[in-house]
C-alpha positions as CSV (number, residue, x, y, z in Angstrom):
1,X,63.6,67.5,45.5
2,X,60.6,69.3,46.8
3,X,59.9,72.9,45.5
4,X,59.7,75.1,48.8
5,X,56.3,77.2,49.5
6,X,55.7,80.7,48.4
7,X,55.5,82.9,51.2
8,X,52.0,85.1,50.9
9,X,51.3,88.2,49.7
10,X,50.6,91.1,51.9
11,X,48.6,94.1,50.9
12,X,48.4,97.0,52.8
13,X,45.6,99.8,52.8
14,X,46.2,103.0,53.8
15,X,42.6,104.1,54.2
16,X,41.1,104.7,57.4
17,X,38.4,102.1,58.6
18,X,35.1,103.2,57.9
19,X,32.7,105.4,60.0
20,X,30.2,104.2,62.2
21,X,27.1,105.8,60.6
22,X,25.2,107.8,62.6
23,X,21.6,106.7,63.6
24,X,19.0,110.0,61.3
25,X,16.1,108.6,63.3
26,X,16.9,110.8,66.6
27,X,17.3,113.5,64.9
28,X,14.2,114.0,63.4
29,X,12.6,112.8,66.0
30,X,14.2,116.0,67.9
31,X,13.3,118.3,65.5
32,X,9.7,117.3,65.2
33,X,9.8,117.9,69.0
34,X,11.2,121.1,68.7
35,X,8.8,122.1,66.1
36,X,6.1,120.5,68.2
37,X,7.1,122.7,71.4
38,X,7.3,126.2,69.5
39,X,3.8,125.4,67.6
40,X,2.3,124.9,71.2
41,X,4.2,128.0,72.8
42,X,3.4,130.2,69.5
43,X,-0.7,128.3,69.9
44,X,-0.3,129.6,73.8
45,X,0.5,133.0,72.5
46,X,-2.1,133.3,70.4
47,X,-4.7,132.0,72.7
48,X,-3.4,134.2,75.3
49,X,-3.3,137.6,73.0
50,X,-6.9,136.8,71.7
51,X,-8.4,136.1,75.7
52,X,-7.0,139.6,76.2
53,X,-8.5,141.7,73.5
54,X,-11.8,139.9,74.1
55,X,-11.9,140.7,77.5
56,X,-10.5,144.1,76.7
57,X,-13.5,144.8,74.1
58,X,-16.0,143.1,77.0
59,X,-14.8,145.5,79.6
60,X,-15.2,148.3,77.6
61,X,-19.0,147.5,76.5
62,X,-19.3,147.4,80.5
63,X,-17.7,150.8,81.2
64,X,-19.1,152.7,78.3
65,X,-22.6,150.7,77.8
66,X,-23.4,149.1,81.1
67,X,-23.5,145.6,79.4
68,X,-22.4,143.4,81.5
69,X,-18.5,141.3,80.7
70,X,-20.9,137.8,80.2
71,X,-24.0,139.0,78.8
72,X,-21.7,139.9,75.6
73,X,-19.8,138.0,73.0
74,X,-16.9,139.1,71.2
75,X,-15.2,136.8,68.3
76,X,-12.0,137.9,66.7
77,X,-11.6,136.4,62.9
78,X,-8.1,135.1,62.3
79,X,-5.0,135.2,63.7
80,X,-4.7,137.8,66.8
81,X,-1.4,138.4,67.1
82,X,-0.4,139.2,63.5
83,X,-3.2,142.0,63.4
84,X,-1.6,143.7,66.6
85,X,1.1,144.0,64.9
86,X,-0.4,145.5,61.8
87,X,-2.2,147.8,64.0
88,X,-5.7,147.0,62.7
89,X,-8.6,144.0,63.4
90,X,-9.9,142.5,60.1
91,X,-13.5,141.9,61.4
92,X,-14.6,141.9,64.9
93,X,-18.3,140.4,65.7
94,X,-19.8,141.5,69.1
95,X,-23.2,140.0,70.3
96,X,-24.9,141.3,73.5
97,X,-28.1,140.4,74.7
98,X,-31.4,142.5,76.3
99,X,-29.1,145.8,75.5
100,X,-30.8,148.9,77.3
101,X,-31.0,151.7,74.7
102,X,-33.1,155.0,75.3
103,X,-36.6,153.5,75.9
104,X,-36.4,149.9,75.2
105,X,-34.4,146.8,75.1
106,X,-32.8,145.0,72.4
107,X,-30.3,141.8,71.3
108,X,-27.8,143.8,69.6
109,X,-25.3,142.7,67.2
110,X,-22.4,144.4,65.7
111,X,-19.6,143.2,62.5
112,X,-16.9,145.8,62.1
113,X,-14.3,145.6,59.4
114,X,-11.0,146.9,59.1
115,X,-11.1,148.4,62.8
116,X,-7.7,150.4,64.0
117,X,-6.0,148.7,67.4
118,X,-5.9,152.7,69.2
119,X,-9.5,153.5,67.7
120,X,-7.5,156.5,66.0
121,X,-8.8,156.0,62.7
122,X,-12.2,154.9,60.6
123,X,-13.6,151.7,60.0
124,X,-13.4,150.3,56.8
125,X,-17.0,149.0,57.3
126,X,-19.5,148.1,60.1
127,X,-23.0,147.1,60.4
128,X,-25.5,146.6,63.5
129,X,-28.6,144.6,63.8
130,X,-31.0,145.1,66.2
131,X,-33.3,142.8,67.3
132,X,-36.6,142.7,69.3
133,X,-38.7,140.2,70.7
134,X,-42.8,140.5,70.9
135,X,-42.5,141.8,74.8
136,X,-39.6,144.5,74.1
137,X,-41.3,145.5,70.8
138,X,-44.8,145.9,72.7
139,X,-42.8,148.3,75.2
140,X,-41.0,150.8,72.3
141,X,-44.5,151.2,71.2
142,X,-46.3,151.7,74.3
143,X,-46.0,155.3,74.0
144,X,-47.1,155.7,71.0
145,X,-50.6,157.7,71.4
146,X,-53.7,155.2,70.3
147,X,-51.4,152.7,69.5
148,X,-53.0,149.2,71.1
149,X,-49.6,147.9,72.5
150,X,-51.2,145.4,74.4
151,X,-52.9,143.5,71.3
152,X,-49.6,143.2,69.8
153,X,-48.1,140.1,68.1
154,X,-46.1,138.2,65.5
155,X,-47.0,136.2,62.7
156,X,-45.0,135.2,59.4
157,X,-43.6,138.4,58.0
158,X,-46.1,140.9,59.9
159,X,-46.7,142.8,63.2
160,X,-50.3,142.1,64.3
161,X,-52.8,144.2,66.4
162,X,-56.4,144.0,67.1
163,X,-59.4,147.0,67.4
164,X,-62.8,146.6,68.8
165,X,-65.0,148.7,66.7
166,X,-68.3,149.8,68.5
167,X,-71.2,149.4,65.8
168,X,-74.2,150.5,67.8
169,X,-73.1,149.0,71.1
170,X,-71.8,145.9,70.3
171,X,-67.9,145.5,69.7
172,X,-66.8,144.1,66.7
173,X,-63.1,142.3,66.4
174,X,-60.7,143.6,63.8
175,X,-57.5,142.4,63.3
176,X,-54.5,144.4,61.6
177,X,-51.2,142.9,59.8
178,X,-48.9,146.0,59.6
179,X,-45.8,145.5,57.5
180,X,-42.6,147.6,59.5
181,X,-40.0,149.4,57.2
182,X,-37.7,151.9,57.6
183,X,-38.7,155.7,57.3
184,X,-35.9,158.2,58.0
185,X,-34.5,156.9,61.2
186,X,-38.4,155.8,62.2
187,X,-39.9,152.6,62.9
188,X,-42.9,152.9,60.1
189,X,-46.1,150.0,60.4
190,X,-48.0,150.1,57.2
191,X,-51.2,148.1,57.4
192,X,-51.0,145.3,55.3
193,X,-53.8,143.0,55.9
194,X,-57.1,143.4,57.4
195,X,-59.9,140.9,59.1
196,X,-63.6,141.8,60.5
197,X,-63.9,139.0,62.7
198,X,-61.7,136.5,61.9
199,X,-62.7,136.9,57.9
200,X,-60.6,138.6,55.6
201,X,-61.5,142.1,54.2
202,X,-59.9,144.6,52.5
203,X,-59.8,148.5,52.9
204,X,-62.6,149.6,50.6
205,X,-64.9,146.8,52.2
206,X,-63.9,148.3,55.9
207,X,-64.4,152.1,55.2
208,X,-67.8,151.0,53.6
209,X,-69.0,148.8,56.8
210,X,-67.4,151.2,59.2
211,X,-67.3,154.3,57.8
212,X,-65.4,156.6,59.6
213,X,-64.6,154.4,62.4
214,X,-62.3,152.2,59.8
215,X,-59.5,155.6,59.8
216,X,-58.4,154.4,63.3
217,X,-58.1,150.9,61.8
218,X,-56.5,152.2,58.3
219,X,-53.8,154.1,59.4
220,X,-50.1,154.2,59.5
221,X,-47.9,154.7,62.7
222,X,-44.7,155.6,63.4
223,X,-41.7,155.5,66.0
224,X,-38.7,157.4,66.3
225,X,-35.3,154.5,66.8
226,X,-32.7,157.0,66.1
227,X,-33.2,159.1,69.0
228,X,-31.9,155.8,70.8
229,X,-29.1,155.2,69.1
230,X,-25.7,157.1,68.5
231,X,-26.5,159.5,65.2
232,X,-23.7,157.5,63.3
233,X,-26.2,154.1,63.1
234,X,-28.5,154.9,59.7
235,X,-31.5,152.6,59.6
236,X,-31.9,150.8,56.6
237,X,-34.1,148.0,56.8
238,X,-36.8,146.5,59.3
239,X,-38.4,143.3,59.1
240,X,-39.9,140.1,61.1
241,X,-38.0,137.3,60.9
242,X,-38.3,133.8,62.8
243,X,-40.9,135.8,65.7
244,X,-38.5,139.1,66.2
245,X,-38.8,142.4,64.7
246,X,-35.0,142.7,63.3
247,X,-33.4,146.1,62.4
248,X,-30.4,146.7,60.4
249,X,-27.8,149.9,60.6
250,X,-24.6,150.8,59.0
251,X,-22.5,152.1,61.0
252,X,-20.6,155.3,60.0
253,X,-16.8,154.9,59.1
254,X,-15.3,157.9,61.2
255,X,-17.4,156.9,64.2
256,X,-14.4,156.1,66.6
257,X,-12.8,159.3,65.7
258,X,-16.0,161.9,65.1
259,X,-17.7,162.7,68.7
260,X,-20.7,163.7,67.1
261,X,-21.6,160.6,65.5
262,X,-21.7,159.0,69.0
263,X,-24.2,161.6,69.8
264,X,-27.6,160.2,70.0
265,X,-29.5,160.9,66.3
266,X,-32.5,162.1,64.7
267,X,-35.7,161.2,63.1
268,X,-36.8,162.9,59.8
């Protein structure tokens, strides 16, 4: 007698069937999108905030200083936007060149630190340089009396000029090297180096060939800068550097908010 077969077992399971899992790839591919879109709208922003101060400063060297929008350079360190909201620039570089100033021209350059948005408050620093090329020098000396503007050069780390000394009718060559500084606002030349035609010499050797003809040769000169320049630029430092005669200024802290710091200065 056969044994008859075992019906099978049945298990049920209660649990749901699994989830389908969802694809992560999308996602982040979204977000870097996103992220992507607000960088270039926040870049957009930033670009556009920075074109405006920069024109703003460039229309108001036009207005104030006759310099023309693009003859001038204006560079704003950093991020714009967050310093408009802080109210103040951290440094500010403007560039202009062939300025006109009270009697001569110039390439001007200015670095302001710490400069309030309304111009309501003072700097925390600023310095100008003022530079000037062999022509634009020879002009802010021409009007200096006996001054031989027209023999003027450059060369290494001095201002040159030349004399013709008459010795019993004939005309003898000699060359100055003056050495510029700064003298209370003034443009000083110092004499530096001397040569009787084309040899070198030195100041005893000229007075005793010369005699008192060598005092025209031998002396100092002098021209005023600060009566070009707004009375809150001090002049500390003049020298030649790479064929210009370079002037530096610091610029007085309560300039923006002390009218009579913009007037124009003195010498002495």
């Amino acid at each position: 007698m056969s044994t008859p077969p075992v019906p099978p077992t049945l298990y049920w399971d209660d649990a749901p069937p699994p989830r389908r899992r969802r694809r992560a790839l999308p996602w982040i591919i979204s977000l870097v999108v996103v992220v992507v879109l607000l960088g270039g709208a926040a870049f957009a922003g930033e670009w556009l905030a920075r074109d405006l101060v920069e024109r703003g400063v460039q229309g108001a060297l036009a207005s104030e200083l006759g310099v023309p929008a693009e003859q001038a350079d204006v560079q704003i360190e950093g991020l714009v936007i967050p310093q408009l909201v802080s109210g103040r620039f951290d440094e500010v570089h403007i560039a202009a060149e062939d300025v006109s100033l009270q009697g001569f021209t110039g390439d001007v350059a200015v670095t302001a630190r710490g400069v309030p948005l309304t111009a309501d408050g003072p700097l925390d620093s600023a310095t100008a340089r003022v530079s000037l090329d062999t022509e634009q020098l020879r002009t802010l000396l021409a009007g200096v009396e006996g001054f031989p503007a027209q023999s003027l050069g450059l060369s290494g780390s001095e201002v040159t000029i030349s004399f013709d000394l008459n010795v019993f009718g004939a005309a003898i060559p000699v060359g100055v090297g003056l050495t510029p500084s700064a003298d209370a606002g003034a443009l000083a030349l110092a004499p530096a180096s001397l040569s009787v035609a084309g040899a070198g010499i030195d100041a005893d050797g000229l007075r005793n060939q010369f005699g008192p003809l060598a005092d025209a040769v031998l002396r100092s000169w002098q021209v005023c800068i600060a009566s070009s320049l707004p009375a809150g630029l001090t002049l500390t430092g003049v020298a030649v550097a790479q064929d210009r005669v370079v002037a530096d200024f610091d610029i007085a802290r309560d300039i923006l908010v002390d009218s009579t710091l913009r007037e124009p200065g003195v010498c002495g």
